[in-house]
Backbone as XML, in Angstrom:
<?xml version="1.0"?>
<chain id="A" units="angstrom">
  <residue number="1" name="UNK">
    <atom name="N" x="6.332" y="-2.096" z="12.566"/>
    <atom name="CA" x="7.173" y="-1.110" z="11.922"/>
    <atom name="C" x="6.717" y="0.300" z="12.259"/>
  </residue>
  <residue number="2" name="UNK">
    <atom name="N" x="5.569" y="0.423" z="12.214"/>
    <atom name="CA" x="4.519" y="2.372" z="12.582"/>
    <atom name="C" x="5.112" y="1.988" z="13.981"/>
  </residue>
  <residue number="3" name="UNK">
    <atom name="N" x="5.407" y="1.136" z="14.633"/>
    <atom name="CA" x="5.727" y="1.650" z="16.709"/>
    <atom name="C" x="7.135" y="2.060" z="16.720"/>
  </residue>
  <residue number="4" name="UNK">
    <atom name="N" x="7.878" y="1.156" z="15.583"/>
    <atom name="CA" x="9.579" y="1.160" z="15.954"/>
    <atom name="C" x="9.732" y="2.691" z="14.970"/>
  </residue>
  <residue number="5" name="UNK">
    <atom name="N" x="9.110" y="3.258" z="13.715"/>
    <atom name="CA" x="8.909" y="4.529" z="13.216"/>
    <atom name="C" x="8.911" y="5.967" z="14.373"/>
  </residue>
  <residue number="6" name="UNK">
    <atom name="N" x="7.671" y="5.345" z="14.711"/>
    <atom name="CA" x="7.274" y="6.518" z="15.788"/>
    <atom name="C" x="8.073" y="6.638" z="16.980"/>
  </residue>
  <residue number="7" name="UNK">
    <atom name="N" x="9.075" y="5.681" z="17.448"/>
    <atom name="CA" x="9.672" y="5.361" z="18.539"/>
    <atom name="C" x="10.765" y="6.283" z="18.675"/>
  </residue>
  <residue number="8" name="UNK">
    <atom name="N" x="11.204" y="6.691" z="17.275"/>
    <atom name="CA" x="12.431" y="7.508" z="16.540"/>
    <atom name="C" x="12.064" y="8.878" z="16.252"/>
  </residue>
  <residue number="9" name="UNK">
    <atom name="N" x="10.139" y="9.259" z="16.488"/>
    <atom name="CA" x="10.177" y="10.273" z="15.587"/>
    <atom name="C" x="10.012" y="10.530" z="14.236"/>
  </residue>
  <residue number="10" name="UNK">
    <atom name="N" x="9.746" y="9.382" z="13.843"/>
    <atom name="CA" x="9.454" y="9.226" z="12.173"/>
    <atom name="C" x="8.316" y="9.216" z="12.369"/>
  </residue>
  <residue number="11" name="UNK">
    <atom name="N" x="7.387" y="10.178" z="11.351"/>
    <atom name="CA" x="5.868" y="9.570" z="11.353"/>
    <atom name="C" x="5.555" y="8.903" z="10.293"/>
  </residue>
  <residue number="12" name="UNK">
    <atom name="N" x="4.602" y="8.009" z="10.750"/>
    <atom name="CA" x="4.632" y="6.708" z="10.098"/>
    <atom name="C" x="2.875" y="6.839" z="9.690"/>
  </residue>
  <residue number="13" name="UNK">
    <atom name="N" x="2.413" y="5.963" z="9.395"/>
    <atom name="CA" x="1.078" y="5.437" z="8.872"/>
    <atom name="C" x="0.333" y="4.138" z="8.524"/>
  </residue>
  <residue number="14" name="UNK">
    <atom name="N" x="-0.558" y="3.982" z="8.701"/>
    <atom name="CA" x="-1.142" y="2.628" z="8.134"/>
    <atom name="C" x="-1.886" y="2.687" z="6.352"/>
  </residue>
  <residue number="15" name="UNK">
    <atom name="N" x="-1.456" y="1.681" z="6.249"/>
    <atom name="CA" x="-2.580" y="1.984" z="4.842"/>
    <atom name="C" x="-3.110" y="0.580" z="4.455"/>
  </residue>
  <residue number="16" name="UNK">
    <atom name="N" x="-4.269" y="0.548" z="4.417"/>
    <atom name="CA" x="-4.764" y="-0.427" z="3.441"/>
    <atom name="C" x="-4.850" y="-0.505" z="2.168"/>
  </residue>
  <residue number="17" name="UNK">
    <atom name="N" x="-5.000" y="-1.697" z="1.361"/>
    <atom name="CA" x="-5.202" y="-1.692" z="-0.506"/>
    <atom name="C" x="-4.991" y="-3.298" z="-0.328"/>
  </residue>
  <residue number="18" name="UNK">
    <atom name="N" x="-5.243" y="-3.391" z="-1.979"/>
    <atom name="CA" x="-5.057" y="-4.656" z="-2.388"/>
    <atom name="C" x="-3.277" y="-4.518" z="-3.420"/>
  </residue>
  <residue number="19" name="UNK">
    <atom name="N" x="-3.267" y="-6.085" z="-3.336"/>
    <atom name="CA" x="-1.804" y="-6.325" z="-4.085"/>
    <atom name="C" x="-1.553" y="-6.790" z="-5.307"/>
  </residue>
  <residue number="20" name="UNK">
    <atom name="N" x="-2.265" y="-6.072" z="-6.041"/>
    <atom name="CA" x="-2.260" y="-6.368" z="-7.368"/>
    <atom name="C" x="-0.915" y="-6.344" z="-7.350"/>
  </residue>
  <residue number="21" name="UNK">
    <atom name="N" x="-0.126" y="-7.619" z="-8.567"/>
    <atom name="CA" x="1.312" y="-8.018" z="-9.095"/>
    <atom name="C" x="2.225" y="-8.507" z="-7.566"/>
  </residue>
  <residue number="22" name="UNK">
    <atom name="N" x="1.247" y="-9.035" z="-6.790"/>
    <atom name="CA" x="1.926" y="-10.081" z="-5.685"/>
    <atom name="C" x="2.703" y="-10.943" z="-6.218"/>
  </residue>
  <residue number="23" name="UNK">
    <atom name="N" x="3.461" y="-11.444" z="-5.291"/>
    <atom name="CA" x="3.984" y="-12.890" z="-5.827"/>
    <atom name="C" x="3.192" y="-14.072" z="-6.437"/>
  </residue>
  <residue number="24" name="UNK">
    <atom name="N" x="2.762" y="-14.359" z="-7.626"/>
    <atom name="CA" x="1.672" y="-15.342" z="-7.978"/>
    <atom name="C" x="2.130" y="-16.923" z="-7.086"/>
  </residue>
  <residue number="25" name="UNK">
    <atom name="N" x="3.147" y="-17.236" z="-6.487"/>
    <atom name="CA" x="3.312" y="-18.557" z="-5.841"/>
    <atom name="C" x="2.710" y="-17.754" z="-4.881"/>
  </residue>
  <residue number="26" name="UNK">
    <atom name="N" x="1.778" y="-16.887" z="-4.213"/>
    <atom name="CA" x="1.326" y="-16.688" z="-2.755"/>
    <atom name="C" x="-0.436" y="-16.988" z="-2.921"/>
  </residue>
  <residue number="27" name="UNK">
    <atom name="N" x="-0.603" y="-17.327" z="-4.357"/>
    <atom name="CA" x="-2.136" y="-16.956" z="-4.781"/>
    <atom name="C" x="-2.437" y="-15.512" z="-5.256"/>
  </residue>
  <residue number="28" name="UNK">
    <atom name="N" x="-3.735" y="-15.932" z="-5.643"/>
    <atom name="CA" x="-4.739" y="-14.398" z="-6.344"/>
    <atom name="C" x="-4.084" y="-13.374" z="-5.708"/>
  </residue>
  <residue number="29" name="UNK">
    <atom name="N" x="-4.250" y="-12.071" z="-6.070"/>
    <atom name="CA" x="-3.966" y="-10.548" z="-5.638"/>
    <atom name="C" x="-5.288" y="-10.842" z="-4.189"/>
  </residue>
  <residue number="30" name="UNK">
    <atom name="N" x="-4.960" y="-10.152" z="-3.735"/>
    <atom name="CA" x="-5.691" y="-10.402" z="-2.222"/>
    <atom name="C" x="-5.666" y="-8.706" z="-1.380"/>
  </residue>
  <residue number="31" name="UNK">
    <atom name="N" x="-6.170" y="-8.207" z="-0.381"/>
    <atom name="CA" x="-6.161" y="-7.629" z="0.852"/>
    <atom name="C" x="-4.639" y="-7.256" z="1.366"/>
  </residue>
  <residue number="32" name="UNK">
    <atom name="N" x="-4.508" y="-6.301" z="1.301"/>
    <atom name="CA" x="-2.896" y="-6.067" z="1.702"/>
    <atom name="C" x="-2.768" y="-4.500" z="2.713"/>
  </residue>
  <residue number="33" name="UNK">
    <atom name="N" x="-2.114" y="-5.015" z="3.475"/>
    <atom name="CA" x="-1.894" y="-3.795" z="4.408"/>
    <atom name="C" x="0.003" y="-3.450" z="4.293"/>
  </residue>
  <residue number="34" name="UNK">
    <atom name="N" x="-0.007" y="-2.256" z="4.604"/>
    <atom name="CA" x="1.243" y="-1.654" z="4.194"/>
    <atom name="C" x="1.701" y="-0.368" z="5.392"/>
  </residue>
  <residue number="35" name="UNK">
    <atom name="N" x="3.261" y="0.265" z="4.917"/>
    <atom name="CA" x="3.282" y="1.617" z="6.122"/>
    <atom name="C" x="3.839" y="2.306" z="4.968"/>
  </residue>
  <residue number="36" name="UNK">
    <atom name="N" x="3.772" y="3.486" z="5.044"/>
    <atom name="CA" x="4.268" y="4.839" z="4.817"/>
    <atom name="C" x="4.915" y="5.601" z="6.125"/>
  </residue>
  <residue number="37" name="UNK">
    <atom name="N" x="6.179" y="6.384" z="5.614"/>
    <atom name="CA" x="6.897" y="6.436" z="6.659"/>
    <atom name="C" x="7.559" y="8.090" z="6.013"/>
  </residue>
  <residue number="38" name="UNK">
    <atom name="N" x="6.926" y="9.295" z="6.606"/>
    <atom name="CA" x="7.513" y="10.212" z="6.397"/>
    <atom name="C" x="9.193" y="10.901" z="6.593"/>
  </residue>
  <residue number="39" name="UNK">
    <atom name="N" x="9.901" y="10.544" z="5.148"/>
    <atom name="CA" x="11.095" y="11.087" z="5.480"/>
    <atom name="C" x="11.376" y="12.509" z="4.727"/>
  </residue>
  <residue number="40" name="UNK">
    <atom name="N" x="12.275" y="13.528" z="4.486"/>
    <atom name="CA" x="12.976" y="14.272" z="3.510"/>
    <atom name="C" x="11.647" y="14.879" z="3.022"/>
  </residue>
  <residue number="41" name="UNK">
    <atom name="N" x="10.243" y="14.967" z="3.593"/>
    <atom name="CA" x="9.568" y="16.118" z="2.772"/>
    <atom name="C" x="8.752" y="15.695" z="1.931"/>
  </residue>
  <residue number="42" name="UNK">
    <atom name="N" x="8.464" y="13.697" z="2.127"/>
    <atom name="CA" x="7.348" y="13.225" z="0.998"/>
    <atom name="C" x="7.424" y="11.900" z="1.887"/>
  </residue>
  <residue number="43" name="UNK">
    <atom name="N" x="6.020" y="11.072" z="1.635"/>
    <atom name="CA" x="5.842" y="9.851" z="1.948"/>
    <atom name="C" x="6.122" y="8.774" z="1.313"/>
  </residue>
  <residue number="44" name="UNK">
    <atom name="N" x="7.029" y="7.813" z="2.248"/>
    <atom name="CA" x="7.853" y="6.529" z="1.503"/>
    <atom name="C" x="6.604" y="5.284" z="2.047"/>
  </residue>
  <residue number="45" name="UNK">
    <atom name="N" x="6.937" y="4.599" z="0.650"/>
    <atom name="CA" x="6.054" y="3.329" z="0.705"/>
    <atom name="C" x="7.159" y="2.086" z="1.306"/>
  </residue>
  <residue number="46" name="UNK">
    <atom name="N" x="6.796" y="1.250" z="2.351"/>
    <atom name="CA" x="7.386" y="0.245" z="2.899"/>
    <atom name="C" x="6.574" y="-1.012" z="3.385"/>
  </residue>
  <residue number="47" name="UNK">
    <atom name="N" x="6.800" y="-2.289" z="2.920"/>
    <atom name="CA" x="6.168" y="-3.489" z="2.822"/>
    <atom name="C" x="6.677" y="-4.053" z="3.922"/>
  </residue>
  <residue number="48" name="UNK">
    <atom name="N" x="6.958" y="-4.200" z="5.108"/>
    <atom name="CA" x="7.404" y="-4.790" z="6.397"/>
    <atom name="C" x="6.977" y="-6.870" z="5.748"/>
  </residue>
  <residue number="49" name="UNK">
    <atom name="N" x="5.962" y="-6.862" z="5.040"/>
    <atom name="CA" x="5.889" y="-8.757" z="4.881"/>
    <atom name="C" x="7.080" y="-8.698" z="3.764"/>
  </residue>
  <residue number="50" name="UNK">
    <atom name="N" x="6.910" y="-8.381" z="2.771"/>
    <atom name="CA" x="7.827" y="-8.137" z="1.245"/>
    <atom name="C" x="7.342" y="-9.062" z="0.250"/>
  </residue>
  <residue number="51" name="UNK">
    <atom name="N" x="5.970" y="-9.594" z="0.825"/>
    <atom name="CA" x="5.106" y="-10.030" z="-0.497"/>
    <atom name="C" x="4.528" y="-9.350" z="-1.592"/>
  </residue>
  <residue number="52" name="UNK">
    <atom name="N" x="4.371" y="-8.112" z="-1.135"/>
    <atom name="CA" x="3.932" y="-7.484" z="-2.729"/>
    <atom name="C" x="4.938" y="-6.892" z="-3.254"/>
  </residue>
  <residue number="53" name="UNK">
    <atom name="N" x="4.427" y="-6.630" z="-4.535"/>
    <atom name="CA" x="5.334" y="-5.825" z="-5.718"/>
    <atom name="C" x="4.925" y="-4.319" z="-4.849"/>
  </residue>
  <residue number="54" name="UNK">
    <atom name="N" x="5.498" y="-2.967" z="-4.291"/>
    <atom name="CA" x="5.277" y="-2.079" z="-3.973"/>
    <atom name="C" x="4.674" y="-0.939" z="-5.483"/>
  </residue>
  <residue number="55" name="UNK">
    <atom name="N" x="4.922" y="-1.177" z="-6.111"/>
    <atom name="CA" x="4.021" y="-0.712" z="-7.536"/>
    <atom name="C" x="3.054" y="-0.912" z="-8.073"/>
  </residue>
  <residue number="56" name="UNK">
    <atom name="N" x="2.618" y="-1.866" z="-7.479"/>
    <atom name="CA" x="1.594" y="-2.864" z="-7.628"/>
    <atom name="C" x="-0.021" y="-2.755" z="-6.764"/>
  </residue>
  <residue number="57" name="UNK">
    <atom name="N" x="0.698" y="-1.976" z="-5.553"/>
    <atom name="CA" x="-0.787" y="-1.703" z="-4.027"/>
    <atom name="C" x="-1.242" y="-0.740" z="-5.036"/>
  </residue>
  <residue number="58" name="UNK">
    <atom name="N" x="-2.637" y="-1.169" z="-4.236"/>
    <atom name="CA" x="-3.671" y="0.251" z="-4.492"/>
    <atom name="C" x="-4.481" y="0.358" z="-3.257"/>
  </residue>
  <residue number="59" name="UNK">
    <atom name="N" x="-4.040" y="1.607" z="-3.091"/>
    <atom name="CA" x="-4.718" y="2.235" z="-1.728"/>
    <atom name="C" x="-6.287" y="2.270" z="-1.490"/>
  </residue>
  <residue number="60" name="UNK">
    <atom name="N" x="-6.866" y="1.507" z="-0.791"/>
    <atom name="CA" x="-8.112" y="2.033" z="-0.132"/>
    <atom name="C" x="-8.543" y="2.901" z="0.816"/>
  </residue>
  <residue number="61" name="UNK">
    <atom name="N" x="-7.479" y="2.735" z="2.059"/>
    <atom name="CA" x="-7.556" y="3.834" z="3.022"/>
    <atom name="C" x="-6.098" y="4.046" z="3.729"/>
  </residue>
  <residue number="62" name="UNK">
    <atom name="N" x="-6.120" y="5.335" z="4.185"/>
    <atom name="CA" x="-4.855" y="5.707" z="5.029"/>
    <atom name="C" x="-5.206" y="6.177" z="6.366"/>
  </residue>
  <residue number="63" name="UNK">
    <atom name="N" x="-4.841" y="5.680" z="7.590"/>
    <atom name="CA" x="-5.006" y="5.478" z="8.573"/>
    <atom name="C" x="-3.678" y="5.595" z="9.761"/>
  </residue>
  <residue number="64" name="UNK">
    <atom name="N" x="-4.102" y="5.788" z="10.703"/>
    <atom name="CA" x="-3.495" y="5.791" z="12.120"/>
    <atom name="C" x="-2.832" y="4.763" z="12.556"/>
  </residue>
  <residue number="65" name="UNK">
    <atom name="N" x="-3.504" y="3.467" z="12.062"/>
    <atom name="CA" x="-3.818" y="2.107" z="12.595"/>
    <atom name="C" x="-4.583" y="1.228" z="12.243"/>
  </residue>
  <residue number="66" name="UNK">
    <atom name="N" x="-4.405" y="0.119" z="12.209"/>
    <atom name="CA" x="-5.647" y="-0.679" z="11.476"/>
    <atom name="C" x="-7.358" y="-0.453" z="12.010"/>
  </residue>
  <residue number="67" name="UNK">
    <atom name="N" x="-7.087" y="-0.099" z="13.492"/>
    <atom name="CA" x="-8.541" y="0.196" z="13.803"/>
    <atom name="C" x="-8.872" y="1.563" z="12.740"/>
  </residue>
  <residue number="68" name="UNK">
    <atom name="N" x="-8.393" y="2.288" z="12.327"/>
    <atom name="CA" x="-8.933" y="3.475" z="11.753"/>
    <atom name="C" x="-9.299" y="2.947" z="10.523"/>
  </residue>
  <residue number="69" name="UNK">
    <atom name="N" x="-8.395" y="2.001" z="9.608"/>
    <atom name="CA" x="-8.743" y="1.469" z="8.282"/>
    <atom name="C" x="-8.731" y="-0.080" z="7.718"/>
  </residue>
  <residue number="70" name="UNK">
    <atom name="N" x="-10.123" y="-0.441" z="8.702"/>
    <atom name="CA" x="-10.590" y="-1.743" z="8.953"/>
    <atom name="C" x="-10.557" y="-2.184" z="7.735"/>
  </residue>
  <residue number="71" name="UNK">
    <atom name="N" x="-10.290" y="-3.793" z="7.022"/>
    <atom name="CA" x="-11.040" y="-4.233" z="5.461"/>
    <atom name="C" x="-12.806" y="-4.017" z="5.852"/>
  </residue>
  <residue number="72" name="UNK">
    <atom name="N" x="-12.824" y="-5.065" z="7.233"/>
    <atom name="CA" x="-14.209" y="-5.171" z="7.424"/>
    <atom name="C" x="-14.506" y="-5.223" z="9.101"/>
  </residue>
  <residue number="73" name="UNK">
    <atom name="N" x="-15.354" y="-4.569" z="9.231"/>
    <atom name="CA" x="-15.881" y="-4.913" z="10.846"/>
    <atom name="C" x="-17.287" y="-5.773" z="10.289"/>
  </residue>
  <residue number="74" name="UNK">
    <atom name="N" x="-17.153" y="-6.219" z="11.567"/>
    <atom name="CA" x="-18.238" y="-7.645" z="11.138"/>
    <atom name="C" x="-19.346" y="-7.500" z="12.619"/>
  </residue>
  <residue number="75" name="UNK">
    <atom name="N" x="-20.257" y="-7.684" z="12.364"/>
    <atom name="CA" x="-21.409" y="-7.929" z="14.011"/>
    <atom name="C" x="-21.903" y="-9.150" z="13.411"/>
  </residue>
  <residue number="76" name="UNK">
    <atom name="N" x="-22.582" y="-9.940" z="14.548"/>
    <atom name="CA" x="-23.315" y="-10.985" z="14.471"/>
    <atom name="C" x="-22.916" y="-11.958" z="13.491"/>
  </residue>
  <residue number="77" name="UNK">
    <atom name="N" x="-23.560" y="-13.214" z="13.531"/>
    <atom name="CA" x="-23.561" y="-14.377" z="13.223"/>
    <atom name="C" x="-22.909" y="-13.988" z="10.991"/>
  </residue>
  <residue number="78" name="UNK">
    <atom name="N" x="-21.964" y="-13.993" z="11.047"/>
    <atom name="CA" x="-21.438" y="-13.973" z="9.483"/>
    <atom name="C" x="-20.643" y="-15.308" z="8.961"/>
  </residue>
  <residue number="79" name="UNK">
    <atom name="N" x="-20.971" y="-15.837" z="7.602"/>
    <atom name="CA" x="-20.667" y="-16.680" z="7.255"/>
    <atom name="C" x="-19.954" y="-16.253" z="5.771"/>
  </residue>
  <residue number="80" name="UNK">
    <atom name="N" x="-17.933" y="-16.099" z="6.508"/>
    <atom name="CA" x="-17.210" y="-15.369" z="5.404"/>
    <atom name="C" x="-16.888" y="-16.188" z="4.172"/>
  </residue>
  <residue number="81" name="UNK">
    <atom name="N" x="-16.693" y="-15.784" z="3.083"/>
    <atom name="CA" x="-15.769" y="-16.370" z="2.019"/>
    <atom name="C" x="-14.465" y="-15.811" z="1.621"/>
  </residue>
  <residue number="82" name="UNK">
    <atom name="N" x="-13.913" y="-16.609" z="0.586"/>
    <atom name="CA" x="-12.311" y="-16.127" z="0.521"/>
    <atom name="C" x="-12.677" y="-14.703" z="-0.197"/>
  </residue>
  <residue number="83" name="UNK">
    <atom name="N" x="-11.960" y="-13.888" z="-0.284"/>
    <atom name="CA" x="-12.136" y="-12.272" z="-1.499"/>
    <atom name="C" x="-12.095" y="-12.631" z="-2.612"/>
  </residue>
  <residue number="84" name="UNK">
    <atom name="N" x="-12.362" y="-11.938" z="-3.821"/>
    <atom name="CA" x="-12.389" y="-12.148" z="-5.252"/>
    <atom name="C" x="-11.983" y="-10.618" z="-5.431"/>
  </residue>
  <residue number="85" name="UNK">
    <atom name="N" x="-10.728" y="-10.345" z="-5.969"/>
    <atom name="CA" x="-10.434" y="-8.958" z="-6.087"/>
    <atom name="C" x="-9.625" y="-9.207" z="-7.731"/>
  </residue>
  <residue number="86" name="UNK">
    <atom name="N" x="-10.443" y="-8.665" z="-8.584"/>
    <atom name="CA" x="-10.418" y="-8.701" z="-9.867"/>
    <atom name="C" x="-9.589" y="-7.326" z="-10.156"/>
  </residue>
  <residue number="87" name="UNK">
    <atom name="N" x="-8.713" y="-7.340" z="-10.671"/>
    <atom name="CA" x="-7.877" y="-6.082" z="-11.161"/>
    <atom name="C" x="-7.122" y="-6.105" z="-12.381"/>
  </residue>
  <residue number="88" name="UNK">
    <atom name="N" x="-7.467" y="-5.419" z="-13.479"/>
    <atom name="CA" x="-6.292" y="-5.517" z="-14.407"/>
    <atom name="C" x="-5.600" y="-3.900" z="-15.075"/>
  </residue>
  <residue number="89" name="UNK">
    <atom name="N" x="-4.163" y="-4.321" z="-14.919"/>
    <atom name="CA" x="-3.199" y="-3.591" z="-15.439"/>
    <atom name="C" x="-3.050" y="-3.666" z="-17.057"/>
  </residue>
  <residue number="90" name="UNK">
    <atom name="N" x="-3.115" y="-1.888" z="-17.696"/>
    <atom name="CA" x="-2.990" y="-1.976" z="-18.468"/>
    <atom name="C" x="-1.958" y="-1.088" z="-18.776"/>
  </residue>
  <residue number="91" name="UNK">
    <atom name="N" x="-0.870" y="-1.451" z="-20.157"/>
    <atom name="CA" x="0.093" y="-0.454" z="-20.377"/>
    <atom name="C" x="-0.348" y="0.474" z="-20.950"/>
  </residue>
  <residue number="92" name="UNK">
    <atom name="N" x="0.382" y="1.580" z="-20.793"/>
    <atom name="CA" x="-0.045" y="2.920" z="-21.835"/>
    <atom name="C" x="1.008" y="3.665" z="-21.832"/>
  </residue>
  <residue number="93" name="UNK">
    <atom name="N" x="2.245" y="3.242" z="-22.750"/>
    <atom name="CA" x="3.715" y="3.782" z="-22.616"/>
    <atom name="C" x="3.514" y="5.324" z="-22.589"/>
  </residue>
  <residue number="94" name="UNK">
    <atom name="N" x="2.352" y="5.007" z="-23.668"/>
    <atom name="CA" x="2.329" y="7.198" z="-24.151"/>
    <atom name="C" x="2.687" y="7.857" z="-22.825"/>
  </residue>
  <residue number="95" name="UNK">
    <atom name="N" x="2.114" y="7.211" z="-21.781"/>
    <atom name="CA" x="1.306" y="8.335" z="-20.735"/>
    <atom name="C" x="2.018" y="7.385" z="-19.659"/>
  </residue>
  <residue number="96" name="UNK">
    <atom name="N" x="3.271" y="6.688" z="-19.985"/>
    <atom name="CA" x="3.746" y="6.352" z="-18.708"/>
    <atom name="C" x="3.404" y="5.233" z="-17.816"/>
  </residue>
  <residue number="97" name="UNK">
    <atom name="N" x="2.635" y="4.132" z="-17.975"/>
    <atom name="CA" x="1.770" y="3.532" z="-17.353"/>
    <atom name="C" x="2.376" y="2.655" z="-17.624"/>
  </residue>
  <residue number="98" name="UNK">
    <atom name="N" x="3.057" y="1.590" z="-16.870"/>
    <atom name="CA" x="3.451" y="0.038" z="-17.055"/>
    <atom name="C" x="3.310" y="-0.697" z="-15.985"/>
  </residue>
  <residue number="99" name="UNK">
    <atom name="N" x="3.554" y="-1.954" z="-16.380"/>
    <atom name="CA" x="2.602" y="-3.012" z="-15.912"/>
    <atom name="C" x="3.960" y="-3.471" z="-14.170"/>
  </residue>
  <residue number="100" name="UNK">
    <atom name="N" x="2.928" y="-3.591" z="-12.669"/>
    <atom name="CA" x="4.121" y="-2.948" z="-11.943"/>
    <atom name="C" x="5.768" y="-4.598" z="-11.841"/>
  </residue>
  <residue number="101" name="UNK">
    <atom name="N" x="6.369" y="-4.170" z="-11.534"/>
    <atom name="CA" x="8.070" y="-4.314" z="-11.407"/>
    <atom name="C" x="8.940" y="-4.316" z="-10.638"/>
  </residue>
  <residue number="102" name="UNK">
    <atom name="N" x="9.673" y="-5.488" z="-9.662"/>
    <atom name="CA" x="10.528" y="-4.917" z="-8.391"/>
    <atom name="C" x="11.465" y="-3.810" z="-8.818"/>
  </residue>
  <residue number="103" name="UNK">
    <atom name="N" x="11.911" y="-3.072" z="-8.032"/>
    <atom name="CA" x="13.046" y="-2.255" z="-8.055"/>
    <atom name="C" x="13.633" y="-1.746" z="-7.121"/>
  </residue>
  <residue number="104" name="UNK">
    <atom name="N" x="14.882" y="-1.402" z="-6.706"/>
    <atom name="CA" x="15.525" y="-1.121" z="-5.983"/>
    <atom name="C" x="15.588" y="0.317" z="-5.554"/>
  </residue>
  <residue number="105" name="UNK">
    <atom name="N" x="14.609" y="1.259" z="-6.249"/>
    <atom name="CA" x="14.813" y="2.856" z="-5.727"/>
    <atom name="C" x="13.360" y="2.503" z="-4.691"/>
  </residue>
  <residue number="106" name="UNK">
    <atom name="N" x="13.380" y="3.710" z="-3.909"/>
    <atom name="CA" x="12.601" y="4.035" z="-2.910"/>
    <atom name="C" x="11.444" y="4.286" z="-3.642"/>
  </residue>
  <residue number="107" name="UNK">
    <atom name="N" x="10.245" y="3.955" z="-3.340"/>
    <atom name="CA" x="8.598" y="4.461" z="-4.183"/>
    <atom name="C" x="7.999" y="5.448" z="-2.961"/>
  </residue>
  <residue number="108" name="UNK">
    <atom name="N" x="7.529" y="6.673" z="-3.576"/>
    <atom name="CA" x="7.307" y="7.588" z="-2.542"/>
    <atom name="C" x="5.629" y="7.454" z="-3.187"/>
  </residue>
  <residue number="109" name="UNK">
    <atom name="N" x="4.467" y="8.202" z="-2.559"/>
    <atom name="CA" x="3.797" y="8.232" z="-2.921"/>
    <atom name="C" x="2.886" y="9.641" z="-2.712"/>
  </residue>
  <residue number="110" name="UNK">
    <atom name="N" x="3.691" y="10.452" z="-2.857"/>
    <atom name="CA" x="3.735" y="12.182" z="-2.617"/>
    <atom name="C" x="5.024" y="12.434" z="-3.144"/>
  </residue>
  <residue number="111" name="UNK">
    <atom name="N" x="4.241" y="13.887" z="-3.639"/>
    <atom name="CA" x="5.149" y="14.375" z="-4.271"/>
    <atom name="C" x="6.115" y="15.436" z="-3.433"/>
  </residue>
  <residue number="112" name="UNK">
    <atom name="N" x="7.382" y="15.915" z="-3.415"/>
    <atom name="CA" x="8.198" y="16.786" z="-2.317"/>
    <atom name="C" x="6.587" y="18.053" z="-1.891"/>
  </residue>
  <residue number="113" name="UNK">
    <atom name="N" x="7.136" y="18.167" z="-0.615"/>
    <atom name="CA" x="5.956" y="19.339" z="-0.280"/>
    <atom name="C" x="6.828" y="20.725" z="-0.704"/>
  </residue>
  <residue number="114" name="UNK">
    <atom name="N" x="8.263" y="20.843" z="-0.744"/>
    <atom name="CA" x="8.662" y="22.194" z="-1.350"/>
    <atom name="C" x="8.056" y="22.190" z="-2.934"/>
  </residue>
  <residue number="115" name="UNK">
    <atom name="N" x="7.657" y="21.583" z="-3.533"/>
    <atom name="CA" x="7.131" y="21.627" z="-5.060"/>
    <atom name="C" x="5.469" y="21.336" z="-5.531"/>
  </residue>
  <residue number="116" name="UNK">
    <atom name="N" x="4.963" y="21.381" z="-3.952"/>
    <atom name="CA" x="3.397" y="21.869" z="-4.409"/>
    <atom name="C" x="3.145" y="23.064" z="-5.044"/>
  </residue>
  <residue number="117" name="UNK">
    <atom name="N" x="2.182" y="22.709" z="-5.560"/>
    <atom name="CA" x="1.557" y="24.222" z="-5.290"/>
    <atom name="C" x="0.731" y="24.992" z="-4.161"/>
  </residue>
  <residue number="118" name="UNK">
    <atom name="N" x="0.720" y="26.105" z="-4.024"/>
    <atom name="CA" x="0.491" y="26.749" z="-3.371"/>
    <atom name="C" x="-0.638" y="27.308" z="-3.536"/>
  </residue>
</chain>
């Protein structure tokens, strides 16, 4: 999706995180890679697999490419196990916070750059 993005002129991105509020028939929240795709003046979140809930990632790194935002580089003789990525969501209506939800609007994850501050 970042080659067919960039192919057009869209700049695009890599990002890593985990998927907290995945599909539970896929297993545990796990390792999840994702794109952001600059349109209109803010960065759009886009799931190219469509296994996670997009409300749900949490970013570890933002990157070029996966070489820029490895989970893990590994040397020598390693003997891996599956991940254990423990996460819990909590509500806090006061302050906006709910537990994440499919939906059909676009999830940006920036805010417009005409409404920074300066």
């Amino acid at each position: 999706m970042i080659a067919l993005c960039r192919a057009i002129n869209l700049p695009a991105r890599f990002v890593t995180g985990t998927d907290y509020g995945a599909d539970p028939n896929l297993g545990p929240p796990d390792f999840h890679a994702y794109v952001e795709v600059y349109l209109g003046s803010r960065w759009y979140l886009f799931d190219p697999s469509g296994t996670a809930i997009p409300m749900g990632m949490m970013r570890i790194a933002t990157g070029r490419d996966a070489a820029d935002v490895a989970f893990a580089t590994i040397f020598g003789g390693v003997i891996s196990e599956q991940p254990l990525i423990h996460a819990v969501a909590e509500v806090d209506a006061a302050n906006g916070h709910e537990l994440p939800e499919h939906t059909t609007l676009a999830l940006s994850t920036d805010t417009p750059c005409d409404s920074r501050p300066v």
